[in-house]
BAKE-796722 format. One record per residue: residue number from 1; x, y, z of N, C-alpha, C, O in turn; chain. Coordinates in steps of 0.001 Angstrom, whole numbers, plus 524288, in hexadecimal, padded with zeros to 5 digits. Layout:
// residues N
   nr    npx    npy    npz   capx   capy   capz    cpx    cpy    cpz    opx    opy    opz  kette
  NUM      X      Y      Z      X      Y      Z      X      Y      Z      X      Y      Z      A
...
This chain:
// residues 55
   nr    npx    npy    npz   capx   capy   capz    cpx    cpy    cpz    opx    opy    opz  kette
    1  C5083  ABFEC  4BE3E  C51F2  ABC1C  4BA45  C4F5B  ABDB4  4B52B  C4B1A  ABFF2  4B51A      A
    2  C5219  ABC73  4B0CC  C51A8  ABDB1  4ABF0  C50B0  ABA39  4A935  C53B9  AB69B  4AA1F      A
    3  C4D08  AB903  4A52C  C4AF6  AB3B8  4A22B  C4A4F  AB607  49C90  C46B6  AB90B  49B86      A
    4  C4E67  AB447  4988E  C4BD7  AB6ED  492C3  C47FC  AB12F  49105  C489D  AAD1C  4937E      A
    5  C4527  AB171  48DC8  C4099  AADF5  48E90  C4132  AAFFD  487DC  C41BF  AB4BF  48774      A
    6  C4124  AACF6  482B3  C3F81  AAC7B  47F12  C3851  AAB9B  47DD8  C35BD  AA7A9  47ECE      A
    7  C36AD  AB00F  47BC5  C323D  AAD47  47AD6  C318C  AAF2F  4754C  C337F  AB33C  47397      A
    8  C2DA3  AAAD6  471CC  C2BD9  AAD30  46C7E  C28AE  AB1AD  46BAD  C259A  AB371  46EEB      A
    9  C2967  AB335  467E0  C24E9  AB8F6  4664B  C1F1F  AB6CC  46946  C1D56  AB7BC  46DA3      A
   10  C1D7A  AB41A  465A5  C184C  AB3BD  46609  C1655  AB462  46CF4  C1299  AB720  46E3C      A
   11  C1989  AB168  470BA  C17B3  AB021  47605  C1A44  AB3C4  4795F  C1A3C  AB397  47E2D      A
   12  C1D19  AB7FB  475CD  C1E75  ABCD3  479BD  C19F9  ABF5F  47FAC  C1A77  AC000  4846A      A
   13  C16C4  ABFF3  47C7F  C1160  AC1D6  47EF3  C0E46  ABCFE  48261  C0BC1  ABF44  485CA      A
   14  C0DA3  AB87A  482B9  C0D39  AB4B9  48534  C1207  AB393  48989  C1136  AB095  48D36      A
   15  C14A1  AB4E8  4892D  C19B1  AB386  48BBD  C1A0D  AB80D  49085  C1A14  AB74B  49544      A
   16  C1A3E  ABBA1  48E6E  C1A72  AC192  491C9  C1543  AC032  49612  C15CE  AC04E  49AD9      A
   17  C1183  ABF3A  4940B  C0C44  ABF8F  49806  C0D29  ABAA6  49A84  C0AAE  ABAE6  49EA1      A
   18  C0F05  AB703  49A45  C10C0  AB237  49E8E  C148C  AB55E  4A1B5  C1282  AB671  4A5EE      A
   19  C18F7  AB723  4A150  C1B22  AB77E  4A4E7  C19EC  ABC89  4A870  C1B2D  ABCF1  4AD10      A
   20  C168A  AC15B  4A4A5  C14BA  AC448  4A862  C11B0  AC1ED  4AB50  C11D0  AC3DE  4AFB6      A
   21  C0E01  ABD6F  4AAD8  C09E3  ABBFC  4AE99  C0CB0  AB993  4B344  C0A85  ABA1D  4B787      A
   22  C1276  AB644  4B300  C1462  AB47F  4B74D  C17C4  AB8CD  4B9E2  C1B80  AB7F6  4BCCB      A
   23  C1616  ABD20  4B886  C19E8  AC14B  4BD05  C1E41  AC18D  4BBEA  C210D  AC378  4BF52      A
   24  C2098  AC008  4B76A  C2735  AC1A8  4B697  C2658  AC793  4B3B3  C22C5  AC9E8  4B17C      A
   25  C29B8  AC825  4B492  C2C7E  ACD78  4B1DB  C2B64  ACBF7  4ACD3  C2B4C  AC729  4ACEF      A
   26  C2A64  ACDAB  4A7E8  C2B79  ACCA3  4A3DE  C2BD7  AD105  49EBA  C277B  AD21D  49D03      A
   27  C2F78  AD32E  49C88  C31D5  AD657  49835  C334B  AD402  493DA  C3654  AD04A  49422      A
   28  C3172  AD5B9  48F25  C3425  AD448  48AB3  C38B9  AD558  48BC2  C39F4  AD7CC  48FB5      A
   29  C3B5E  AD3F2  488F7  C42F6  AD76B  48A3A  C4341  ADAAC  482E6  C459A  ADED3  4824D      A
   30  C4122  AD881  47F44  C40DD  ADA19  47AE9  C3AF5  AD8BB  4762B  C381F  AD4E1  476AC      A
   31  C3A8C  ADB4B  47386  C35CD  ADB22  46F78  C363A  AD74D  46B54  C3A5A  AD83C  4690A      A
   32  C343B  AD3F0  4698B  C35D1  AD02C  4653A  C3696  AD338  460BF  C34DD  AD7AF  46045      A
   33  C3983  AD08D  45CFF  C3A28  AD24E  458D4  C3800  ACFF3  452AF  C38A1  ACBA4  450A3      A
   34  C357F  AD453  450FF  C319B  AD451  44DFF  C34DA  AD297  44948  C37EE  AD585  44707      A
   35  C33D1  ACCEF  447C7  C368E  AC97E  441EF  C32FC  ACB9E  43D29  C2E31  ACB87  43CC6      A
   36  C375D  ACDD7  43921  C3597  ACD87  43432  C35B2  ACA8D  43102  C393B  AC783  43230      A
   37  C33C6  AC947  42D19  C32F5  AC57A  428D0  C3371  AC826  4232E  C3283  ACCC9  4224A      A
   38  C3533  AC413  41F35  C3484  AC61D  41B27  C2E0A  AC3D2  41A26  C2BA8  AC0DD  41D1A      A
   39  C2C1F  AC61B  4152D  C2750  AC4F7  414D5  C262C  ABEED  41416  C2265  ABCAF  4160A      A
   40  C2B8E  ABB9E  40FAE  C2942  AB639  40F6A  C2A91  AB388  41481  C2807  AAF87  4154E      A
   41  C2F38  AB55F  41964  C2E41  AB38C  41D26  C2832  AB3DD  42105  C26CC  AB030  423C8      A
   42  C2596  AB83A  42094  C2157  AB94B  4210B  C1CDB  AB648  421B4  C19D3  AB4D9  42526      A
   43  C1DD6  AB5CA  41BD5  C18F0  AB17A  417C8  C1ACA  AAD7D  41A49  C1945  AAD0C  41ED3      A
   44  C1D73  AAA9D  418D1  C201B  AA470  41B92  C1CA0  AA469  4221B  C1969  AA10B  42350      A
   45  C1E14  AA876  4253A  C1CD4  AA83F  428F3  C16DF  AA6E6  42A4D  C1526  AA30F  42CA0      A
   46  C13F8  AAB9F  427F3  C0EA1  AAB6F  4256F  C0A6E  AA508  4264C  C06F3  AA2E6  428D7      A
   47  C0F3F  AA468  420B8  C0CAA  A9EA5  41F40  C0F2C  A994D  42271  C0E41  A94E9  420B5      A
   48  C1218  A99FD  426C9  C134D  A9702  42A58  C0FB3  A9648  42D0A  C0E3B  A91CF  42E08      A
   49  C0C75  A9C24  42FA5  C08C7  A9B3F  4343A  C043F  A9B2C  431B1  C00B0  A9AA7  434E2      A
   50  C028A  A9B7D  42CDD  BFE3F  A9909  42B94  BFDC9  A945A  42A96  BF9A4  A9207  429DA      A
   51  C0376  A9208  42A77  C02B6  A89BF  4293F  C0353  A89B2  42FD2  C0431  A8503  4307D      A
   52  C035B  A8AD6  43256  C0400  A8A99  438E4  BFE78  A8ACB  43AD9  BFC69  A877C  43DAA      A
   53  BFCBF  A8E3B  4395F  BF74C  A8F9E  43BD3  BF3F6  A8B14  43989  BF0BC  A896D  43CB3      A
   54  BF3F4  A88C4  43503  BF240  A84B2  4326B  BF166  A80CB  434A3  BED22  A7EE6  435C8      A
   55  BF7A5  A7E79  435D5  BF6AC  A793A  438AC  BF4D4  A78F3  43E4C  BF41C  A74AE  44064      A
C-alpha cells in the first residue's frame, strides 16, 4: 500500500524520523523546491517574523 502524505518544509525532517522509528518504509519521492523572492518580498518577509517573534 501506497500513502502520499503532504507534509510542510519545515517538519520534513521531523516527519521522516517518526516514521522511520515506527518501521515503515519511508522515501522522499521528490526534493522540495527552493522559492525565490524578490528582495521587497524578502524584506516584507523579514519584517513579518520579526513582529512574530515579538509577540
Amino acid at each position: 500500500m501506497d500513502i502520499l502524505v503532504s507534509v510542510p518544509d519545515n517538519k520534513v525532517e521531523f516527519f521522516m524520523e517518526l516514521v522511520q522509528n515506527l518501521k515503515f518504509k519511508a522515501e522522499p519521492t521528490s526534493k522540495p523546491k527552493k522559492k525565490s523572492f524578490t528582495p521587497e518580498q524578502q524584506e516584507w518577509i523579514n519584517d513579518l517574523k520579526e513582529s512574530l517573534e515579538q509577540v
